[in-house]
N, C-alpha and C positions, 0 to 999 in steps of 0.2 A: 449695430446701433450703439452698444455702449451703455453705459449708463441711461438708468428711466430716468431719472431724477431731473423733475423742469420740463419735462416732455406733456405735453398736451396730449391726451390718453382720451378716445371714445371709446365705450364699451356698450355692446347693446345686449338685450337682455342681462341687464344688471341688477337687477331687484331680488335676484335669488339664484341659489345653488353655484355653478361656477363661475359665471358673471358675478355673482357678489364677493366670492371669495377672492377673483379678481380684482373688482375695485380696491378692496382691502390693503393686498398685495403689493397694487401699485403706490395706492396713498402712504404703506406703510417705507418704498424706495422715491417720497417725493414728487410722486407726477400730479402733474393738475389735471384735473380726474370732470370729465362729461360725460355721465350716465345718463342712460336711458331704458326704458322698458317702458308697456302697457300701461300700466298700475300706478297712479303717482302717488298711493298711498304708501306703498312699497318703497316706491324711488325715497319718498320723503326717509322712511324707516333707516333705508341702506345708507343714505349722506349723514342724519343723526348719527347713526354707528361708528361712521367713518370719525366723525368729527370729535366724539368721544373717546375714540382709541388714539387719535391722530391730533391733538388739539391746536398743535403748529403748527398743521400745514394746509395748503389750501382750501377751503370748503370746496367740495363736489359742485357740479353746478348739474342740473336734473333738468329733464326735458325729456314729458311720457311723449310715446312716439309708436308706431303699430308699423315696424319699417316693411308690413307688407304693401305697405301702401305710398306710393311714389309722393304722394304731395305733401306726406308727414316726414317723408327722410329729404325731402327738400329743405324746409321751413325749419326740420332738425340741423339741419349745415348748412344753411344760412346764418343759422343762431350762433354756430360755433363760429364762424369766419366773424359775426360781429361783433359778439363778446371776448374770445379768444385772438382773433386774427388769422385761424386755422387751427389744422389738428397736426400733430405728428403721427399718431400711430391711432390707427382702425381696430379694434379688437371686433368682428362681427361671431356671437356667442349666441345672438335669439335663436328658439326654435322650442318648436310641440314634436309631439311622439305622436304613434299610430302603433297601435300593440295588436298583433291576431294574426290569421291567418289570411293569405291572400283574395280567396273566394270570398269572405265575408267583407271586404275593404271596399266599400264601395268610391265611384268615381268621386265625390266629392271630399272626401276622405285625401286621396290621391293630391286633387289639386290646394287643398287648403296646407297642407302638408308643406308643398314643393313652393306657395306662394311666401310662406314662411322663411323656411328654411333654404330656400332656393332662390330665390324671388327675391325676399326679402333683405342677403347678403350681399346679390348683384346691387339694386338702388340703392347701400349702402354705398360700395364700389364705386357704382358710376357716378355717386353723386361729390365724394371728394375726392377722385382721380383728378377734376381740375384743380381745385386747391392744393394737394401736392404737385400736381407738375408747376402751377407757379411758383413755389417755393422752392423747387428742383430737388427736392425729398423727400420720406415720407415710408411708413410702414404698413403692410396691409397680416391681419393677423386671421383666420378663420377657420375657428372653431370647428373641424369636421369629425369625425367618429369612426372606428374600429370599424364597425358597419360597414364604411364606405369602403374597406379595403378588398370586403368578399359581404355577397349578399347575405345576411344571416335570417334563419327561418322566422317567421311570424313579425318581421321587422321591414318585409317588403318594402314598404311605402316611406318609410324612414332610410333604408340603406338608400336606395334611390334618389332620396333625396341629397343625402350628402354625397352617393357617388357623385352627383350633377356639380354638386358645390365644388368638389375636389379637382372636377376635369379643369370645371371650368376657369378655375384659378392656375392651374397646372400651365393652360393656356395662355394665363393673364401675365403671370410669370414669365413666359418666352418673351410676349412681347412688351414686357419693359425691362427686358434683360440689359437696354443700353440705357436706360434711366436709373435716378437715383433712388428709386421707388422700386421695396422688396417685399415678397410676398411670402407669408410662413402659411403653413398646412400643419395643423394637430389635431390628432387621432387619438380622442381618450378614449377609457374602455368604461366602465360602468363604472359610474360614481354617485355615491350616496346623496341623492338630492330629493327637493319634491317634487320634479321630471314626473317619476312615474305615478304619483298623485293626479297630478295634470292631464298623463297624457289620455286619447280615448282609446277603452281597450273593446276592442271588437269580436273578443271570443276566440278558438280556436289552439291557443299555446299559452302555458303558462313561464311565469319569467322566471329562470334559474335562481336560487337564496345569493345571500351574498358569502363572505363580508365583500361590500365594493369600495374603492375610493373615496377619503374624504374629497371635498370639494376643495380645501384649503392646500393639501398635500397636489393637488392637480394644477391650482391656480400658485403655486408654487414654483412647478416645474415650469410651463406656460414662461414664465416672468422672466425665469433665469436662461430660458430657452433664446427670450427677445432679446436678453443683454449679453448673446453670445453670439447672435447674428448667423444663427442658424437656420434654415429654410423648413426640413419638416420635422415634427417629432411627435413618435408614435410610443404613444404612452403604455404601463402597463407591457408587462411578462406575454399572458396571452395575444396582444395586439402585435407583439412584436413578432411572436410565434408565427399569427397570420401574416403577415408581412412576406416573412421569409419563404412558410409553406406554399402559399399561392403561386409561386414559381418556380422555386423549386422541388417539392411535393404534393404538387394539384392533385392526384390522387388519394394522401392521407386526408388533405383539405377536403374532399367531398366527402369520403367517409366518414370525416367527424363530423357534418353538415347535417350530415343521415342520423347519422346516432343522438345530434342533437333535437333532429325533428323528431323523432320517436319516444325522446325525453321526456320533452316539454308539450309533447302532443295532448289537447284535454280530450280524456275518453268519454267523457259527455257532453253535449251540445247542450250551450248555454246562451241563450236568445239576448241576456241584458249584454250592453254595452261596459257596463263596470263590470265583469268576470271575475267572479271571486272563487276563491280555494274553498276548502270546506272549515279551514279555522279564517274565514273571512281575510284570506291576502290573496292579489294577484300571484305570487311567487308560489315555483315548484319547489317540495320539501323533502320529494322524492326523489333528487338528484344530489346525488352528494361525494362521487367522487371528482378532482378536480380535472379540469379538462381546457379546451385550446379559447374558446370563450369564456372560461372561468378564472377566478386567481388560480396560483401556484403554488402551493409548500415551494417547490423547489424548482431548477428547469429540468433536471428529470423526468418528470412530474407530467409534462407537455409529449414528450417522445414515448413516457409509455401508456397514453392514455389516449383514447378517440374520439372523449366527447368534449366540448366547447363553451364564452360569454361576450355581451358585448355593450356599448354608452349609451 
């Protein structure tokens, strides 16, 4: 793609954590920026920001939007083709978490999950695949996770959901391999947002400490990833680790999978939905060396160690 700068930029889930720090990103290399999320007090918060750090350059244009729902990411890219004339590039970023163990995940859990993050990326998709192919260009950007590369424990309903994301684009990729319309896939690994404030946690595992990724430092790489015309990028030391091990050491891979379960296992059954530690955090405090989910001192660090982190 080239330079962002003048490119008409959608970002959804952009009211916070890596979506905002995206808007940012983009507005800070020039693109004209149409954000979206839930929240329009938020959206409002994130285009102020914008326009305070950015004061030359276009005002954001906002439009709260719930793209799991088809007739909101309609009337959302409608808006853009009228005010806009089109988008150039898709950044699809929304999504909720689901934290615990598989038995306690109940079916609704599953689907509100998948309608999000799953769901809600495709009627993204299908809804400006025609406005790029009229325009015979066009970038499709989404947002997937570490997760998605190997099911990680207590994350079921979450890796699932962005494996689906991942196939599915993987897919989407083949077939507009003779168009001018390209499809990026990024796999960040845990980055410090209010993700895990949000998401619902269901008991069963506790989440590994950090430190994790800024948001800025992630929607950083993301930016320079699109203006290099690169298809996917899997962010993160550990993320890359997985990558590699899943196929060519699927047996260290499960063993750290094990060690991770055993980790982060909670040795008391805990009935609320907000699962708290004993100094009131979701996060295990009892894990602490690094491992194949976790950051890295070093990449040594990954090859002599078996336990695991992940976004």
């Amino acid at each position: 793609m080239g330079k962002i700068e003048g490119k008409r930029v959608l970002i959804t889930g952009a009211s916070s954590g890596i979506g905002k720090a995206l808007a940012l990103e983009c507005a800070a290399k020039g693109a004209v920026l149409v954000l979206t999320a839930r929240t329009k007090a938020r959206l409002i918060e994130t285009r102020d920001e914008i326009r305070a750090v950015f004061p030359y350059t276009t005002a954001p244009l906002i439009f709260p939007c719930d793209v799991a729902n088809k007739l909101d990411v309609h009337h959302l890219i409608k808006s853009c083709e009228k005010k806009l004339g089109g988008i150039d590039v898709l950044i699809n970023n929304a999504g909720i978490g689901v934290y615990g163990s598989i038995e306690r995940t109940v079916p609704e859990d599953y689907s509100s999950i998948m309608s999000v993050n799953f769901l809600g990326a495709v009627h993204c998709i299908l809804g400006i695949l025609p406005v790029m192919q009229k325009a015979g260009e066009g970038l499709i950007v989404n947002i997937s996770s570490v997760a998605a590369l190997y099911g990680i424990p207590y994350l079921g309903a979450y890796s699932a959901s962005k494996a689906a994301l991942s196939a599915f684009c993987q897919s989407l990729r083949a077939e507009l391999a003779l168009a001018k319309i390209r499809v990026m896939l990024v796999y960040p690994g845990y980055t410090q947002t209010d993700f895990f404030d949000n998401e619902k946690k269901v008991g069963g595992g506790l989440r590994p400490p950090g430190p994790y990724a800024s948001p800025r430092r992630v929607a950083r790489a993301i930016v320079q990833t699109i203006q290099k015309d690169t298809r996917d990028l899997v962010l993160s030391l550990e993320g890359k680790a997985l990558h590699f091990g899943r196929s060519l050491l699927p047996g260290l891979v499960q063993r750290a999978m094990l060690r991770l379960t055993k980790k982060l296992k909670e040795t008391k059954r805990v009935e609320n939905e907000q699962t708290k530690t004993k100094n009131n955090s979701p996060f295990s405090k009892s894990w602490r060396k690094p491992g194949l989910l976790r950051p890295f001192s070093s990449a040594s660090a990954f090859w002599s160690s078996s336990g695991w982190s992940d976004s």
